[in-house]
C-alpha positions as CSV (number, residue, x, y, z in Angstrom):
1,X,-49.6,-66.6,77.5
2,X,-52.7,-68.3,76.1
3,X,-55.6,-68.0,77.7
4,X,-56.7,-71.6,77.2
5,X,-60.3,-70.9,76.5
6,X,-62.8,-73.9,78.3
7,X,-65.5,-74.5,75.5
8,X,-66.1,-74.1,71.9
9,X,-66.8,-71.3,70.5
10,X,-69.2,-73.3,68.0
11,X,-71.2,-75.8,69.9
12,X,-69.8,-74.9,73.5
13,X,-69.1,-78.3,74.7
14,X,-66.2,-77.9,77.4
15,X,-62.6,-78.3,76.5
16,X,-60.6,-78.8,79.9
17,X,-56.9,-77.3,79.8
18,X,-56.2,-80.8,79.0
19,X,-58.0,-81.7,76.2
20,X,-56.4,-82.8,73.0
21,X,-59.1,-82.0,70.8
22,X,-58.8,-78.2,71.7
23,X,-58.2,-76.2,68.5
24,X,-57.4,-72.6,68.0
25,X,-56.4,-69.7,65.6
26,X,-53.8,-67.3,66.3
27,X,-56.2,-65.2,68.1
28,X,-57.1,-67.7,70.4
29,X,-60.6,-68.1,69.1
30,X,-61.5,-72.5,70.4
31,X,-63.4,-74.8,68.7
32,X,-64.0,-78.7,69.7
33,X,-62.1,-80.8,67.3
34,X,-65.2,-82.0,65.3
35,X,-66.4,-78.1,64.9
36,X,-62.7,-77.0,63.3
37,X,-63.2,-79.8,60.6
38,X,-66.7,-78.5,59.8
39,X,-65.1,-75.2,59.2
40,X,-62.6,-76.9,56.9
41,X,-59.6,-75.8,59.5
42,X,-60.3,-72.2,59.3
43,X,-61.7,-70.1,61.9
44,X,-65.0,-68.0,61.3
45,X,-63.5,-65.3,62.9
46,X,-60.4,-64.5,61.5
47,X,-59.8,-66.7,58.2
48,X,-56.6,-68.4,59.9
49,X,-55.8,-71.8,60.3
50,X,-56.9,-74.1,63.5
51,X,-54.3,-76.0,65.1
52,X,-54.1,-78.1,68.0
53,X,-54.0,-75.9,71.5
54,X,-50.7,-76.9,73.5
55,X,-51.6,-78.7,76.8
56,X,-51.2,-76.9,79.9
57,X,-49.0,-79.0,82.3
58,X,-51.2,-79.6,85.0
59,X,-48.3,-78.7,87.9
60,X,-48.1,-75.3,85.6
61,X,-52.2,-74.3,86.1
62,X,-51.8,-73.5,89.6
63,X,-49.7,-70.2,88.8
64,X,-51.2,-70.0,85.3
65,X,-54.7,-70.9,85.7
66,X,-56.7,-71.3,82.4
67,X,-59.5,-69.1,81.6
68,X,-62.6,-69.6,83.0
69,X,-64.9,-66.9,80.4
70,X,-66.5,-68.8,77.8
71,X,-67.2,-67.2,74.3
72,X,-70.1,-68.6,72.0
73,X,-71.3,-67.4,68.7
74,X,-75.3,-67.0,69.6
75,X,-75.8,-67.9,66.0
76,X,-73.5,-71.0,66.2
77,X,-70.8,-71.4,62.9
78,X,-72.7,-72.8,60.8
């Protein structure tokens, strides 16, 4: 299950379960929309692609809440 992360990892602005400009890798590593395309769709992290996080129903968060630990890099991704 994904943990649904609520920020980016780059410039920590919130990204609510809901957000459709949520990215992630395959490790679940988040970036903000804008952030992924500065990276050229590749997280720092891991080298794989970013893609567009799945939405969360909202009837479904209740039983599967998202995650509310927030990762940023100190030194940004720049």
């Amino acid at each position: 299950m994904l943990d649904i992360r609520p920020n980016c990892e780059c410039c920590d602005i919130d990204l609510p379960p809901e957000s459709a400009t949520a990215r992630i890798c395959s490790f679940e590593c988040t970036f903000c929309a804008a952030c992924a395309e500065d990276l050229g769709g590749y997280c720092p992290n891991c080298s794989g692609n970013l893609v567009a996080r799945p939405i969360r129903p909202a009837r479904m968060l209740a039983k599967y809440p998202a995650s509310s630990r927030r990762v940023v890099k100190l030194s940004g991704c720049a």
